[in-house]
C-alpha positions as CSV (number, residue, x, y, z in Angstrom):
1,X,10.7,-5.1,-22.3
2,X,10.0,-3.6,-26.0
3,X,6.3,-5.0,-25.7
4,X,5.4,-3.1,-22.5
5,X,6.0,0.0,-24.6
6,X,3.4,-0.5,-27.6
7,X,0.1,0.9,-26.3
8,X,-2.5,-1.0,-27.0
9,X,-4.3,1.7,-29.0
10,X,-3.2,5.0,-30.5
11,X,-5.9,7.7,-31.5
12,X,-5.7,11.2,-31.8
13,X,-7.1,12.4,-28.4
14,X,-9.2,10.7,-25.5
15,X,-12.3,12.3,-27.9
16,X,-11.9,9.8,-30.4
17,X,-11.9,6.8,-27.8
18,X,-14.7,4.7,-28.9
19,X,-16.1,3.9,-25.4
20,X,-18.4,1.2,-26.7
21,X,-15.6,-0.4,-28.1
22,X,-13.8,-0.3,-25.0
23,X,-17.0,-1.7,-22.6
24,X,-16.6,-4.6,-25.4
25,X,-13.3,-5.6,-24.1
26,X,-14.5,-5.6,-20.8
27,X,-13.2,-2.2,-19.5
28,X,-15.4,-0.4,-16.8
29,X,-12.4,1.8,-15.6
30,X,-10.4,4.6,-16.8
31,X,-6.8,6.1,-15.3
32,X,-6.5,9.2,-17.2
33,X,-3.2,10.8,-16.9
34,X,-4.1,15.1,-17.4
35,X,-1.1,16.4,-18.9
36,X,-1.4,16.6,-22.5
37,X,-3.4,14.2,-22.7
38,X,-7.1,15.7,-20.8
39,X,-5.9,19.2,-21.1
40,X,-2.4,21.2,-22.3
41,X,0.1,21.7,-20.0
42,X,0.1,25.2,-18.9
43,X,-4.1,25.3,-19.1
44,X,-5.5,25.7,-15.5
45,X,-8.9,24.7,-16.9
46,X,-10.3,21.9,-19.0
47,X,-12.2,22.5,-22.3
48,X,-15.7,21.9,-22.4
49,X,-15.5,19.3,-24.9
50,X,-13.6,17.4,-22.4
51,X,-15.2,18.2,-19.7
52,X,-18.4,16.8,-21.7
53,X,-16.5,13.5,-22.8
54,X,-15.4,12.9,-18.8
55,X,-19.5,13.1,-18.1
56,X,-20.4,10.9,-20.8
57,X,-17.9,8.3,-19.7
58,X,-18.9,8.6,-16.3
59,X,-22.7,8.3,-17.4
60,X,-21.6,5.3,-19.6
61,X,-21.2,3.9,-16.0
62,X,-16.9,4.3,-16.1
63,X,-15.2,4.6,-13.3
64,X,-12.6,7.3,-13.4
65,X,-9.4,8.5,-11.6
66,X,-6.8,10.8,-12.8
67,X,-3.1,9.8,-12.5
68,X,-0.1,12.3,-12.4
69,X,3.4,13.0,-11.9
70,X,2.1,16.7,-10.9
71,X,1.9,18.5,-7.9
72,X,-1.1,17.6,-5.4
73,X,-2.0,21.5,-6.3
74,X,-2.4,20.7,-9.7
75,X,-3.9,17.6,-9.5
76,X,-6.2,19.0,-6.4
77,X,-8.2,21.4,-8.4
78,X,-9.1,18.9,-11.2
79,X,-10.2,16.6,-8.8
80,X,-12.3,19.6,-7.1
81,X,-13.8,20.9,-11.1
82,X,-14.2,17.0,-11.9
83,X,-15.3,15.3,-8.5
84,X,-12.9,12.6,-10.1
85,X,-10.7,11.2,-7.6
86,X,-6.9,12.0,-8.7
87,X,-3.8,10.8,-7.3
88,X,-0.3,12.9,-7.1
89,X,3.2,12.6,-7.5
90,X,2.8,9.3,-9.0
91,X,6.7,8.9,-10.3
92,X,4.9,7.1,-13.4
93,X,6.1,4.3,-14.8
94,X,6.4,3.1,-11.2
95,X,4.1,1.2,-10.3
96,X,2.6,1.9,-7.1
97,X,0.3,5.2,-8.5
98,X,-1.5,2.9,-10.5
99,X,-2.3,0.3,-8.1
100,X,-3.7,2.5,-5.6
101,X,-5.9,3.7,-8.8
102,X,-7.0,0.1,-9.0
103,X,-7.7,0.2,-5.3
104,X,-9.8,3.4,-5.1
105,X,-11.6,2.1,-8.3
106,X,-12.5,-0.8,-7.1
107,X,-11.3,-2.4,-10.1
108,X,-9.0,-5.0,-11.6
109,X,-6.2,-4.5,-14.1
110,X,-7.8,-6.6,-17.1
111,X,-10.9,-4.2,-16.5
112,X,-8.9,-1.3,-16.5
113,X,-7.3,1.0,-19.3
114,X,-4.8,3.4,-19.2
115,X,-4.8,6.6,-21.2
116,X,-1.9,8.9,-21.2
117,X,0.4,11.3,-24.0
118,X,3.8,9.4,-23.0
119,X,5.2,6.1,-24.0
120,X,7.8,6.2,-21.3
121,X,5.6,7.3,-18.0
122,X,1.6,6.6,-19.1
123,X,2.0,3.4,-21.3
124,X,4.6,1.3,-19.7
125,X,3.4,2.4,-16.1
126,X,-0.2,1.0,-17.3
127,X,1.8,-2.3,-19.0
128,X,3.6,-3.2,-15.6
129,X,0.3,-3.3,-13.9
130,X,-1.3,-5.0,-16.7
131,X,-4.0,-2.6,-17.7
132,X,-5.0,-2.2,-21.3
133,X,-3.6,1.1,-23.0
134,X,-4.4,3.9,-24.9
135,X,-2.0,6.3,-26.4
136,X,-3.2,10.0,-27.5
137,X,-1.2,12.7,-29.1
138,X,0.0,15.6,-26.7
139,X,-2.3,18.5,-26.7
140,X,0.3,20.9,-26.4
141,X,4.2,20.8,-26.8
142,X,4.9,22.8,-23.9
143,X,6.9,20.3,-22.1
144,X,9.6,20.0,-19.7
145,X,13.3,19.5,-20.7
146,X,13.2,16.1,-19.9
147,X,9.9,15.5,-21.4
148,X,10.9,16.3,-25.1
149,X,13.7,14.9,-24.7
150,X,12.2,11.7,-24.4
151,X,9.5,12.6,-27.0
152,X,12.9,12.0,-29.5
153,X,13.3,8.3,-28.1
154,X,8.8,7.9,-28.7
155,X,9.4,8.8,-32.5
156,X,11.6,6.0,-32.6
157,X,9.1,3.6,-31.3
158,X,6.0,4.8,-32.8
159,X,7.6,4.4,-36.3
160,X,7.7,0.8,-36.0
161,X,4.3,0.8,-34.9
162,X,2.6,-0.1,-38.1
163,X,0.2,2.2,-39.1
164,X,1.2,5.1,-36.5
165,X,1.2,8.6,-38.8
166,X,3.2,11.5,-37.0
């Protein structure tokens, strides 16, 4: 069970993701979870670095969907300023969010990575469906109860992650 927590990379934000690097291991699709990981919680609108990184990876010929545990509200108008499919209410880590991603992608779980703020939702939702992973840093630490409460357990794990700097 440990292993389905340790992402498979861990960089500081979806900017530094080397997308070359990625279409090297064979990865033509992206779920992309959106809270605190494509913009900060409370933000209603994405920055336009990001919005700039979403077009370069769709030019790079990724496919893209967004993934979230948030309301169809939230995740609607994303979807509407992306044109990036999105899918709702996901109850990440379960997995059934992130194989209708794979559906509506087209795409298969080896070809697919995962890239999310949260160990316990993002990474071990991606693990149980066998996509590669990609851990950023939370853009903001406005979070639910719940969710820094859980952030405690994370620092556990990510300082046996050789290499991981907090």
């Amino acid at each position: 069970m440990y292993e389905k927590l340790i992402p498979d990379m861990i960089v500081e934000s979806v900017h530094k993701i080397d997308l070359n690097l990625l279409k090297k291991k064979g990865i033509t699709s992206l779920v992309l979870d959106i809270d605190n990981t494509l913009l900060p919680k409370k933000a209603k609108f994405l920055d336009e670095d990001t919005v700039e990184w979403l077009e370069r990876a769709k030019n790079e010929g990724f496919k893209i969907c967004l993934v979230s545990n948030n309301t169809k509200k939230r995740v609607n108008e994303l979807k509407e300023k992306t044109g990036i499919p999105g899918i709702a209410w996901a109850i990440k880590p379960r997995k059934g969010a992130f194989k209708k991603a794979l559906k509506l992608l087209g795409a298969k779980p080896h070809e697919t990575a995962l890239i999310g703020d949260q160990i316990f939702t993002d990474i071990l939702g991606g693990k149980r469906v066998g996509l590669y992973t990609i851990l950023v840093k939370p853009l903001s630490d406005e979070e639910l109860a719940w969710t820094k409460i859980m952030r405690r357990a994370e620092k556990i794990i990510l300082k046996r992650i050789e290499g991981y700097e907090n």
